[in-house]
C-alpha positions in Angstrom: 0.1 -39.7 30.9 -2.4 -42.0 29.9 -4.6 -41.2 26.8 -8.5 -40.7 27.6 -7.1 -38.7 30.8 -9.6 -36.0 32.5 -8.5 -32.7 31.9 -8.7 -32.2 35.7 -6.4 -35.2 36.3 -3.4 -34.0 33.5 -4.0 -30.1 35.2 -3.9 -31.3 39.3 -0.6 -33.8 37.8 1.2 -30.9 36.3 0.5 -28.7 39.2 1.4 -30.8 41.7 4.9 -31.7 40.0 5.4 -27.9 39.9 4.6 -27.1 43.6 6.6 -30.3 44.5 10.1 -28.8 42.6 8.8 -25.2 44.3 8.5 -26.6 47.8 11.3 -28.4 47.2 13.5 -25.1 46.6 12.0 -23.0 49.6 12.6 -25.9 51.7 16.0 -26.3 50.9 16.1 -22.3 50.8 14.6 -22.2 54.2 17.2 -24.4 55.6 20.2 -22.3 54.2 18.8 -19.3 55.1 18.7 -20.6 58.7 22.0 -21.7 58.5 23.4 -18.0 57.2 21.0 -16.4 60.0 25.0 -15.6 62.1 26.2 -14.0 58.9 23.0 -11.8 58.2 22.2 -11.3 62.1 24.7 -7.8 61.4 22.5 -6.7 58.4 19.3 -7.0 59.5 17.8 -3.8 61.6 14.4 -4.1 63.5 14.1 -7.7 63.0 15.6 -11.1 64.1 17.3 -13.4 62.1 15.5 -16.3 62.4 11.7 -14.2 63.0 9.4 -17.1 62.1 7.0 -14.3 60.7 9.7 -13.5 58.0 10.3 -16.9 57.0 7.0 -18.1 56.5 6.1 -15.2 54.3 9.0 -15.5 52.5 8.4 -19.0 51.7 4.2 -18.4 50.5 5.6 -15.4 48.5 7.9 -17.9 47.0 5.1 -20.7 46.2 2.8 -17.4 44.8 5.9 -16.3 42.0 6.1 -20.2 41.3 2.6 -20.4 41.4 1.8 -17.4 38.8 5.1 -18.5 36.5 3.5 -21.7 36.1 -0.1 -20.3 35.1 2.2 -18.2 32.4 4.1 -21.0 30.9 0.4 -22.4 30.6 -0.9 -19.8 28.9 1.9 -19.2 26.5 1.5 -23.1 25.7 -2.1 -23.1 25.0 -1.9 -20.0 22.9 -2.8 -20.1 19.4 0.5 -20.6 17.5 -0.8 -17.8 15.0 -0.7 -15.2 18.1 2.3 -16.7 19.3 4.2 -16.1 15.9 3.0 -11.9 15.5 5.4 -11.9 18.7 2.7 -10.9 21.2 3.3 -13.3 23.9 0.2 -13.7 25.9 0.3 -13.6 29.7 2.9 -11.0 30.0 0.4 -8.4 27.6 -2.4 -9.1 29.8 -0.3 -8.4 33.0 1.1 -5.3 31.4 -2.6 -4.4 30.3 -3.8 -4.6 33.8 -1.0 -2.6 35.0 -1.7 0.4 32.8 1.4 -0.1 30.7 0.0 -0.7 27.2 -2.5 2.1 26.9 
């Protein structure tokens, strides 16, 4: 990265080289999963082994958790050391705040 960079050019850089590795993954996923579908066709009950439907979603569900663990490691990297050091990490208290846990 070169110095004097926007700070929209370093975040769409980093995000992009994180979706690449993701998309990378469920693609490579996608294609084993199609070529287990025989194996799993026995298992499966009120759906079809290759369903487009199911593979689709699977695959944005997939981007989303890489998505949301990338926007964590952010956070936890921007943090204030200080914060960081009393052990209170930062994204994962906020999500267990908005789930009701920490009250």
């Amino acid at each position: 990265m070169a110095l004097g960079a926007q700070a929209a050019d370093v975040l769409r850089m980093a995000l992009g080289h994180g979706m690449r590795l993701a998309g990378t993954g469920v693609a490579l996923g996608m294609l084993a999963a199609f070529a287990m579908t025989r194996l799993m066709k026995s298992l499966l009950f009120g759906v079809e082994a290759t369903d487009p439907l199911t593979f689709v979603m699977v695959a944005l569900l997939s981007l989303l958790v890489a998505l949301v663990a990338w926007a964590a490691h952010e956070a936890e990297r921007l943090a204030a050391p200080g914060f960081l050091a009393r052990g209170k990490p930062l994204f994962g208290e906020l999500l267990l705040d908005c789930a009701g846990y920490l009250d």
